[in-house]
Each structure stands twice: as structure tokens, then as C-alpha cells.
C-alpha positions in Angstrom: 31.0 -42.0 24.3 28.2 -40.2 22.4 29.8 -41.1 18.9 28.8 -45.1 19.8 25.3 -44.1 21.4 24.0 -42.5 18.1 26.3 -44.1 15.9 27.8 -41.0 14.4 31.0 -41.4 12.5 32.1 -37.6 12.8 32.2 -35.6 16.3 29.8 -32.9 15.6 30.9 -30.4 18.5 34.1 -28.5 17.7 35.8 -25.8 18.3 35.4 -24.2 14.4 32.1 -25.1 13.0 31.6 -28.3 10.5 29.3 -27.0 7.1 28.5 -30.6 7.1 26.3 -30.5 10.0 24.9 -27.2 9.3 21.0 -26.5 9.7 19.4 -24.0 7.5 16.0 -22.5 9.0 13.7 -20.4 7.1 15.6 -16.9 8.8 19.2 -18.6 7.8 18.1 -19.1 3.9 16.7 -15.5 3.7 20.3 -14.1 5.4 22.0 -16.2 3.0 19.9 -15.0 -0.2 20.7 -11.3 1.1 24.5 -12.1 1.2 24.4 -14.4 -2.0 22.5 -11.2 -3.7 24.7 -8.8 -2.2 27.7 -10.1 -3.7 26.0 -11.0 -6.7 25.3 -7.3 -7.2 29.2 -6.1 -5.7 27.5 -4.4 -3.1 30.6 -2.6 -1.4 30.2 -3.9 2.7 28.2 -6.3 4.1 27.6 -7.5 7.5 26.7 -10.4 9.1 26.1 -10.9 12.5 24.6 -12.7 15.2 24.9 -14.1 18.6 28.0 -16.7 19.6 25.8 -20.0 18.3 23.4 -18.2 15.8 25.3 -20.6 12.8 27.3 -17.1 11.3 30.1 -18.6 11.0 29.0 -22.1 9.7 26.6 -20.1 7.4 30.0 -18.3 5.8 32.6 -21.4 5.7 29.6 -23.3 4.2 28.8 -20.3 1.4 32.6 -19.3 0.7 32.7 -20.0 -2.1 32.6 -18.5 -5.9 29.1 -18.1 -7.1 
């Protein structure tokens, strides 16, 4: 129903997270600069938590990757 009303061409509420519709605030780029830096470095744990619909999750399957 909503997909014809805004004419969107994806569903954007799933049950696992879609990087493609991912928003990055000013407090999401500086957690994922940490992260980027702490791997960078082979920092040996890091963290990353938030509340259930902070964007964790998107934030990692969008970042997953090899730097």
C-alpha cells in the first residue's frame, strides 16, 4: 500500500536491516570512525552497542567489509 503512495520500489521495513536505506547522523559517523580506526589499528575487542533501533546493526552490515 505504502510502496504506491511514495512510489518506492524496495520495502524499506524488514526484519534484518537494508544498508541501502541507512542514515548516518553526525553521532553514527563518529561511532563508525572509532570502529574503522579500531580495526585499522588491530585493536583486540571492540564493542558496539545501542538500543533495538539505534542503526547498530545496519551500521555493521553496511561497514563489513575489508578496509
Amino acid at each position: 500500500m505504502y510502496l504506491e503512495y511514495y512510489k518506492l520500489t524496495r520495502k524499506p521495513f524488514e526484519i534484518s536491516p537494508d544498508p541501502k536505506f541507512l542514515w548516518l547522523g553526525s553521532k553514527h559517523k563518529e561511532t563508525l570512525a572509532s570502529l574503522e580506526h579500531g580495526i585499522a589499528e588491530n585493536k583486540a575487542l571492540m564493542l558496539l552497542t545501542g538500543d533495538p533501533g539505534a542503526g547498530c546493526s545496519a551500521n555493521f552490515l553496511d561497514r563489513h567489509r575489508p578496509f
